[in-house]
C-alpha positions in Angstrom: -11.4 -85.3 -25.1 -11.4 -84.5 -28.9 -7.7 -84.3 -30.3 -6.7 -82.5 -33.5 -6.0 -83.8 -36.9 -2.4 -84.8 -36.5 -1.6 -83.6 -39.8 -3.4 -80.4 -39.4 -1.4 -79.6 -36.6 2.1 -80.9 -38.5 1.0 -78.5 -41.7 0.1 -75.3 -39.0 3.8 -76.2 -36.7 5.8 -75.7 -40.1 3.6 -72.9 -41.1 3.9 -71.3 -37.8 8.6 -71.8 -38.3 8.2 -70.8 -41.5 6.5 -67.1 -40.5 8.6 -67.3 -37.5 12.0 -67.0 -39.7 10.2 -64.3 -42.0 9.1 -61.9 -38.7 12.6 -62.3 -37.2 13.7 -61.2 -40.9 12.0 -58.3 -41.2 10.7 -57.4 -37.6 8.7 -54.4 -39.1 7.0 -55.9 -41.9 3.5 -55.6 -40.0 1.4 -58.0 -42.3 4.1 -60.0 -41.7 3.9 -59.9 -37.8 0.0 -60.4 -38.2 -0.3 -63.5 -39.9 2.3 -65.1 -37.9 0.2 -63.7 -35.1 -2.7 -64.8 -35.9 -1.1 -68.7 -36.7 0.5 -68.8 -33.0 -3.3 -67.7 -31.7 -4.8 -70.7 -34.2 -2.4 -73.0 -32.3 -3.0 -71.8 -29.2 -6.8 -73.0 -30.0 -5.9 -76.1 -31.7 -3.9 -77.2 -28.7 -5.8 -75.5 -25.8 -2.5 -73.6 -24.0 -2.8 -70.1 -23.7 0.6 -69.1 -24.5 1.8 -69.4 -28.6 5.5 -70.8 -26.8 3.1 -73.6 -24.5 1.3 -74.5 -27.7 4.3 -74.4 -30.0 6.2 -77.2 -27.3 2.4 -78.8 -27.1 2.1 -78.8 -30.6 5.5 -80.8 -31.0 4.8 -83.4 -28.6 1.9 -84.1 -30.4 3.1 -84.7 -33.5 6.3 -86.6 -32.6 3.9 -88.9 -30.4 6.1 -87.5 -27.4 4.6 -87.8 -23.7 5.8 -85.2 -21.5 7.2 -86.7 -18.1 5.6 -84.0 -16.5 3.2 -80.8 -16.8 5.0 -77.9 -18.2 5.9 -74.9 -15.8 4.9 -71.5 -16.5 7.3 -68.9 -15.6 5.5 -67.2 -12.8 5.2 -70.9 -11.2 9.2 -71.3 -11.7 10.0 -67.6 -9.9 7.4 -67.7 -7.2 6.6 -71.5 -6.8 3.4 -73.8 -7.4 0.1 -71.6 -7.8 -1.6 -72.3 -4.5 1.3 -73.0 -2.4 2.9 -69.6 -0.3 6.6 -69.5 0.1 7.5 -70.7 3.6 9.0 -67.5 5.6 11.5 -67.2 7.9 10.4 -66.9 11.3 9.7 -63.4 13.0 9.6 -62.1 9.2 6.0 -60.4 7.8 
């Protein structure tokens, strides 16, 4: 698997804060909102998550040398459990 330049992906995390603090700022500025957009989709690339928040956390890890103890959990997996695997129901229910 190829990995990304370290330092690359340090110089696009800080870039990436950096536009974060100016959209919250001025939420209406739309040039604004676009190039911070399109950094969070160059990190979602860079990384290979599909979310900008998965490839923000992914990003981190990265550069701190960080392992995760274990795969991250999307929301949908969190409210209705593991993809794959049905909620047991009760019995005599559906």
């Amino acid at each position: 698997m190829l990995l990304p330049d370290r330092n690359t992906v340090d110089r696009l995390l800080r870039h990436y804060r950096t536009q974060e603090r100016t959209v919250l700022a001025s939420p209406c500025d739309l040039s604004a909102r676009r190039r911070f957009e399109d950094t969070a989709y160059t990190l979602c690339v860079l990384m290979g998550e599909r979310t900008a928040h998965e490839a923000v956390h992914a990003a981190e890890r990265y550069v701190t040398g960080v392992l995760p103890t274990s795969p991250p959990v999307s929301l949908a997996e969190r409210v209705t459990g593991p993809a794959g695997r049905r909620q047991a129901r009760p019995p005599g229910r559906g």
